[in-house]
C-alpha positions in Angstrom: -55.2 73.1 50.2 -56.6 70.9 47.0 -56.2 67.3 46.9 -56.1 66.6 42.8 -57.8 62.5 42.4 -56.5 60.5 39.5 -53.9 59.3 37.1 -50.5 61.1 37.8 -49.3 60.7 33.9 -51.2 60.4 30.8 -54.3 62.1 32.4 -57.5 62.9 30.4 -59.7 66.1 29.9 -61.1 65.9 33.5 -59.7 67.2 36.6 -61.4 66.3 40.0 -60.1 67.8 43.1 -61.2 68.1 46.7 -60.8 71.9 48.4 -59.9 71.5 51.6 -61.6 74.8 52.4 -64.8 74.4 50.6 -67.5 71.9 50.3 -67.9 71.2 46.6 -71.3 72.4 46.4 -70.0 76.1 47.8 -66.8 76.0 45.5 -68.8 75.5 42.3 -71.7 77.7 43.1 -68.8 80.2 43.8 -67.1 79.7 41.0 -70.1 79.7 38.7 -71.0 83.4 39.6 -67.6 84.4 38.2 -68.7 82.8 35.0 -66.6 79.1 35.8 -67.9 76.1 35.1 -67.5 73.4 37.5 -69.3 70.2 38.4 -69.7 69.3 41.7 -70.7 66.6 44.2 -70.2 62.6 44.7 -70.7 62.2 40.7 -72.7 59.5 41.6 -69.5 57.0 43.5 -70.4 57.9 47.0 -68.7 54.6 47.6 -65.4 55.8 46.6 -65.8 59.4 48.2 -66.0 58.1 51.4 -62.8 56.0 50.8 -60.8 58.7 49.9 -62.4 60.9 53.0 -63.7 63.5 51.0 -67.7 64.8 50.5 -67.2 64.7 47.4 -65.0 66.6 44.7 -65.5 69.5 42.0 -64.6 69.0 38.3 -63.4 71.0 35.9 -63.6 69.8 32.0 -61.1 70.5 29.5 -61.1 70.2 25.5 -58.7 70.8 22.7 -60.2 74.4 22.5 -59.4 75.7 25.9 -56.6 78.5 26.1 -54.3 78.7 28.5 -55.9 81.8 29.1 -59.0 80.0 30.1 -56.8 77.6 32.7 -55.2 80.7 33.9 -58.8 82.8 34.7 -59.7 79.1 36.4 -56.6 79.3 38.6 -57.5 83.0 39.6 -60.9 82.4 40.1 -60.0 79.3 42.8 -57.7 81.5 44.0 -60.0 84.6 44.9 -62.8 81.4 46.2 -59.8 80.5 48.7 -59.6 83.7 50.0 -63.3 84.1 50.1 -63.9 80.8 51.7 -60.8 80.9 54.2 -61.7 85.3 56.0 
């Protein structure tokens, strides 16, 4: 149920991604009470949103001093905003 957008290999420190399930806007509001930072919205390329269908996408940012812990808490936290999103 999430669409990831961009390169396939050599990929940078951002991650955009579409929930099926959840408006952007909902997902990183939700996520931000559990103490996640996302962005959300068109990030100012409505153009290419509405080529690839979507309202727009959330994104997460990533730096050399992230833990894999850090990924790991993100991955739970999208996981219990699925749940929420989908009762």
């Amino acid at each position: 149920g999430i669409r990831i957008f961009g390169p396939r290999d050599h990929r940078g420190g951002l991650v955009g991604f579409a929930a099926d399930w959840a408006h952007p806007h909902d997902l990183t509001t939700y996520a931000n009470e559990y103490g996640l930072a996302l962005r959300g919205g068109h990030h100012c390329n409505q153009p290419l949103m509405r080529k690839f269908g979507v309202p727009g996408t959330s994104r997460a940012s990533f730096y050399f001093y992230n833990t894999e812990a850090e990924v790991d808490r993100m991955m739970e936290i999208l996981e219990a905003a699925h749940r929420f999103f989908t009762r």
